[in-house]
TORDO-312061 format. One line per 5 residues: number of its first residue (from 0); for each residue x, y, z of N, C-alpha, C, O. Coordinates in steps of 0.05 Angstrom, whole numbers, m for minus. Each point is the difference from the previous one (the first is absolute). Example, Ala and Ser with C-alpha at 12.3 -4.5 7.8 and 13.67 -1.06 7.14 Angstrom:
REM TORDO-312061
0) 264:m114:156:m18:24:0:18:24:0:21:0:13 ~ m28:21:m27:16:24:1:m15:22:14:10:22:4 $
This chain:
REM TORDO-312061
0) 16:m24:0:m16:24:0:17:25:0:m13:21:3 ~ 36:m18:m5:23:16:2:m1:20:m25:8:23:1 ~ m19:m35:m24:1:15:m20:m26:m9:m8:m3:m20:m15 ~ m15:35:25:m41:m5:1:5:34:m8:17:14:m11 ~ m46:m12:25:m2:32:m7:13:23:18:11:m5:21 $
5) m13:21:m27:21:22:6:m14:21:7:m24:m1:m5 ~ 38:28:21:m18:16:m2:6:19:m16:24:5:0 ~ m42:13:m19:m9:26:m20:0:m28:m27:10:6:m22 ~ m21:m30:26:m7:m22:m25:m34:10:0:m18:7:16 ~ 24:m9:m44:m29:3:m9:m12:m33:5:15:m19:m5 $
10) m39:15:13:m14:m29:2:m33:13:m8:m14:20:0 ~ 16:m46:m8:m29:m14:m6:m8:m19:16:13:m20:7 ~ m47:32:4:m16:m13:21:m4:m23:m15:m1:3:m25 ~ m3:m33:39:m4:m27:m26:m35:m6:18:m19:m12:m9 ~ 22:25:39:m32:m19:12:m14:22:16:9:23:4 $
15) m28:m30:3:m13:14:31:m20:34:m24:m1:3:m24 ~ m8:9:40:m22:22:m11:26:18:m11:m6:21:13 ~ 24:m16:m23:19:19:m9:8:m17:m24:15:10:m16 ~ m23:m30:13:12:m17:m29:0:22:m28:m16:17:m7 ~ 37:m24:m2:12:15:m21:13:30:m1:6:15:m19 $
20) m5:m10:51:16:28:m13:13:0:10:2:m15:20 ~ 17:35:m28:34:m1:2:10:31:18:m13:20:4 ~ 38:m28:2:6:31:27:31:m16:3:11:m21:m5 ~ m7:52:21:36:m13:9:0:3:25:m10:16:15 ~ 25:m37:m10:m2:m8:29:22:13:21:25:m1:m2 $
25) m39:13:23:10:14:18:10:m17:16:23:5:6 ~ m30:m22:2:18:m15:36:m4:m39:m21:m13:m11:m17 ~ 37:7:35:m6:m35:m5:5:m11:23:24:5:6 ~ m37:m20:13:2:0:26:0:m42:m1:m20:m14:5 ~ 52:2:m13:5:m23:m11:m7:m20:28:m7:m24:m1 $
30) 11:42:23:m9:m24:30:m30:m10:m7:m5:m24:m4 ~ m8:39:3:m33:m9:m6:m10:0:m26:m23:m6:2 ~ 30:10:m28:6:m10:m27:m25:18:m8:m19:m7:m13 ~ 25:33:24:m11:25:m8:4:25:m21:24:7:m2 ~ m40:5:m11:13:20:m22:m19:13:0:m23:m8:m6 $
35) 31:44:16:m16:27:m1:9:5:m29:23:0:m9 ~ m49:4:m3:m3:16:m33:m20:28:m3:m22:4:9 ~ 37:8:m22:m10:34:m3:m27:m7:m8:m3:m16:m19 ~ m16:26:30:m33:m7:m4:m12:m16:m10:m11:0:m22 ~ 12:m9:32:m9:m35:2:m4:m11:27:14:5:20 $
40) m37:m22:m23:m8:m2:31:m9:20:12:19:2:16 ~ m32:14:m12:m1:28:13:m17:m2:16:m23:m3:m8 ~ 27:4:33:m22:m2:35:4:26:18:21:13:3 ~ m48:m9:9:m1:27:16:m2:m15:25:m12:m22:5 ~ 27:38:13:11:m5:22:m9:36:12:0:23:m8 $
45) m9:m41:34:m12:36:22:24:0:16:14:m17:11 ~ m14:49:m11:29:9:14:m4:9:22:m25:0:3 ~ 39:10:20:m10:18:24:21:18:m15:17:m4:m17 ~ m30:33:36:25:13:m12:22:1:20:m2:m5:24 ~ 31:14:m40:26:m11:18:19:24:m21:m7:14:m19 $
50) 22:m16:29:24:6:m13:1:7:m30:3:23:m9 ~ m5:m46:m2:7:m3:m26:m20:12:m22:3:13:m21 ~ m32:m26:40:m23:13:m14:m21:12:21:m15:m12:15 ~ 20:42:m18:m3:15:13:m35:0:12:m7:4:23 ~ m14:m8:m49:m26:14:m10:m8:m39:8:m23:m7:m5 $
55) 33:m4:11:m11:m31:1:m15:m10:m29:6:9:m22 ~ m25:m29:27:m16:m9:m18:m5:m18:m22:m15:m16:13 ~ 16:7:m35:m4:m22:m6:15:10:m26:m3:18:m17 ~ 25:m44:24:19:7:m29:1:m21:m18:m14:m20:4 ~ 25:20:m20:6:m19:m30:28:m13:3:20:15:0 $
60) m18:m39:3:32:m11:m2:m7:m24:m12:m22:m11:m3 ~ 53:2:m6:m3:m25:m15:21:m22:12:24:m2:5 ~ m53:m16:m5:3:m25:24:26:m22:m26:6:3:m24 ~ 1:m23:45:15:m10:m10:m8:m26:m22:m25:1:m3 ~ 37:m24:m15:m14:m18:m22:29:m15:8:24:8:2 $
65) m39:m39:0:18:m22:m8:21:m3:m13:m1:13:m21 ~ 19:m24:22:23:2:m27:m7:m12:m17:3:8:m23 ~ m14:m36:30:m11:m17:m21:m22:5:m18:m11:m16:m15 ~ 7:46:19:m24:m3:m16:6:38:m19:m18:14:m8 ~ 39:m10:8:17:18:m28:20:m18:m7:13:m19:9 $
70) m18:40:m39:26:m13:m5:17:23:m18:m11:20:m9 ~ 37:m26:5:17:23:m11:m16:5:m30:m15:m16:m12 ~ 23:43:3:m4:9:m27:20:8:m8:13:18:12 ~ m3:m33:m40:29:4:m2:m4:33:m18:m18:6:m15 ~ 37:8:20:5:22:m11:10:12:m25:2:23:m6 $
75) 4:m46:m8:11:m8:m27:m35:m11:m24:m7:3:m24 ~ 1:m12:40:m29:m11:m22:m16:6:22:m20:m14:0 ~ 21:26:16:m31:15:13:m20:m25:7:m23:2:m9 ~ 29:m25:23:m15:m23:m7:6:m16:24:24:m3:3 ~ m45:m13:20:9:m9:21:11:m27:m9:m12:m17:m14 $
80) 38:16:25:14:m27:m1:13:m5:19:4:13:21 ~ 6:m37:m28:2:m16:26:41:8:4:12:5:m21 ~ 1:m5:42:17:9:2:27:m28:3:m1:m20:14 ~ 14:27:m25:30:m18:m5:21:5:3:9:19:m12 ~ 6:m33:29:29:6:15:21:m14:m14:8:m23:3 $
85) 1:49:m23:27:m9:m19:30:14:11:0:22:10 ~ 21:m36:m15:30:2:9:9:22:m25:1:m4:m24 ~ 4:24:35:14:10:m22:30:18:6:m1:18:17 ~ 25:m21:m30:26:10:3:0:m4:33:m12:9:19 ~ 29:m25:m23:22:m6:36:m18:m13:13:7:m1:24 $
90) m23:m7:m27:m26:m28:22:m18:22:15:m7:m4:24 ~ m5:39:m43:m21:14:16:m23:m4:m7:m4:1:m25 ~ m18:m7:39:m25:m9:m10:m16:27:m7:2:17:17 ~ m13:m13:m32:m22:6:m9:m34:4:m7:m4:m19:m15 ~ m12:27:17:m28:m13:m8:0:8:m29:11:19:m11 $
95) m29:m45:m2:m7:2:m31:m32:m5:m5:m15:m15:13 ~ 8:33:m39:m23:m9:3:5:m23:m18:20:m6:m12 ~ m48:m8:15:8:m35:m6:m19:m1:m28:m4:m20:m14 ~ m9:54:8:m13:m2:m20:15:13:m23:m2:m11:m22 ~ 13:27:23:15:16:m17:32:m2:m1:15:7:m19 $
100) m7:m18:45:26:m16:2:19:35:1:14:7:m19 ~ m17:8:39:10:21:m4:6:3:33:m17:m10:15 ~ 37:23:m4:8:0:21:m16:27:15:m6:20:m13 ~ 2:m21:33:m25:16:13:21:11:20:m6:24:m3 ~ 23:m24:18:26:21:14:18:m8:2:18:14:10 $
């Protein structure tokens, strides 16, 4: 899982009421096989007010999605695929997409 998804990867939702749309992912939280994506998932949560948010009240954040259930969009063919761990110069690994066969970082 070392070279799964990343964070600022664009992904594609594959299950659950968000199926089919795509966002880049802010947090990957690999202990509980979690991944925050830029609007997607989106739950209101009531605040008191505190510190941070001064006026309290009922805000908009975006709850966390399975890992198993995005998947990368390679950035070369714009197209969710499945991700591949190739050796390249001196034994450094890589991700590839496995559809377009093009190295992703």
């Amino acid at each position: 899982m070392s070279l799964g998804i990343k964070k600022e990867d664009t992904v594609h939702v594959l299950t659950g009421k968000h199926k089919g749309k795509k966002g880049r992912v802010l947090n990957v939280n690999k202990a509980e096989g979690k991944v925050l994506i830029e609007k997607v998932n989106i739950i209101k949560k009531h605040m008191k007010p505190n510190k941070t948010y001064s006026q309290g009240g009922i805000i908009e954040k975006e709850a966390p999605i399975q890992l198993s259930n995005v998947m990368l969009v390679c950035p070369k063919c714009n197209k969710p695929s499945k991700i591949a761990a190739t050796v390249i110069e001196g034994g450094k690994k890589h991700r590839t997409c496995k559809k377009c066969k093009e190295v992703i970082d």
